[in-house]
NUTI-40631 format. One line per 5 residues: their letters; for each residue y, x, z of C-alpha. Coordinates in steps of 0.02 Angstrom, whole numbers. Layout:
NUTI-40631
a> Y X Z | ...
end
This chain:
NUTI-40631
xxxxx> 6124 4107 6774 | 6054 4040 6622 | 5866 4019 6606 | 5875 4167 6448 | 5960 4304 6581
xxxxx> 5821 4256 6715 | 5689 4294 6581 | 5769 4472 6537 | 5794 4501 6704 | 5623 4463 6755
xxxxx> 5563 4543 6604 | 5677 4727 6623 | 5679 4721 6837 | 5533 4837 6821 | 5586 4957 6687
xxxxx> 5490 4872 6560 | 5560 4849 6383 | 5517 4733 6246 | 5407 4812 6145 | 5446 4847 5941
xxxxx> 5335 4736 5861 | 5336 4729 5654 | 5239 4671 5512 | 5103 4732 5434 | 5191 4761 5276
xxxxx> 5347 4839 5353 | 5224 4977 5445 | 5152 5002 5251 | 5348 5017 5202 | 5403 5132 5308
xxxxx> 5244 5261 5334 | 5196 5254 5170 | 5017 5188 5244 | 4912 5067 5158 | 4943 4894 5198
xxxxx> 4728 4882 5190 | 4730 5045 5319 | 4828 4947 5423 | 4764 4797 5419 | 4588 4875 5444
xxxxx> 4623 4968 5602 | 4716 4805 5679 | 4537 4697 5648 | 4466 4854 5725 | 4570 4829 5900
xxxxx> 4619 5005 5868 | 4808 4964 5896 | 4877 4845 5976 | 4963 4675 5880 | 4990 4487 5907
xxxxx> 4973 4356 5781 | 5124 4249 5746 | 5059 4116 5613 | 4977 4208 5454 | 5046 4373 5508
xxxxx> 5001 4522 5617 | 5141 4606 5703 | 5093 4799 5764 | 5160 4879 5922 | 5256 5018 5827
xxxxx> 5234 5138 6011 | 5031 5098 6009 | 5034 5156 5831 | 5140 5299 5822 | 5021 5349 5979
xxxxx> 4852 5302 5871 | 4935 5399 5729 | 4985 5569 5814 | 4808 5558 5913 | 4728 5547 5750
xxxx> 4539 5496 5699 | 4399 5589 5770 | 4294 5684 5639 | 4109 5590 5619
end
């Protein structure tokens, strides 16, 4: 077994899955959100991303959940 199959297997044995991770910019592109908004409520920690390089890639589950949840009234 090659060392690429151990790693998936490891990775799925559990039911986990790889989660959808995109750019800032695609998010903008296909909700029609800001790429600011976006941005803003990354810095905040109030969805979940990783930073490869320059960029910010969002957990598209974490923010259709922050989405649908939506912001509490102040």
């Amino acid at each position: 077994m090659k060392a690429g199959e151990m790693m998936e297997k490891q990775l799925f044995q559990h039911g986990d899955k790889i989660p959808a991770m995109v750019t800032i910019r695609e998010v903008a592109n296909q909700t029609g959100l800001s790429y600011d908004y976006i941005r803003k409520i990354c810095i905040q920690d109030k969805i979940v991303y990783v930073k490869a390089g320059a960029k910010r890639l969002v957990n598209l589950d974490i923010l259709r959940r922050h989405l649908n949840r939506g912001e509490a009234a102040k």
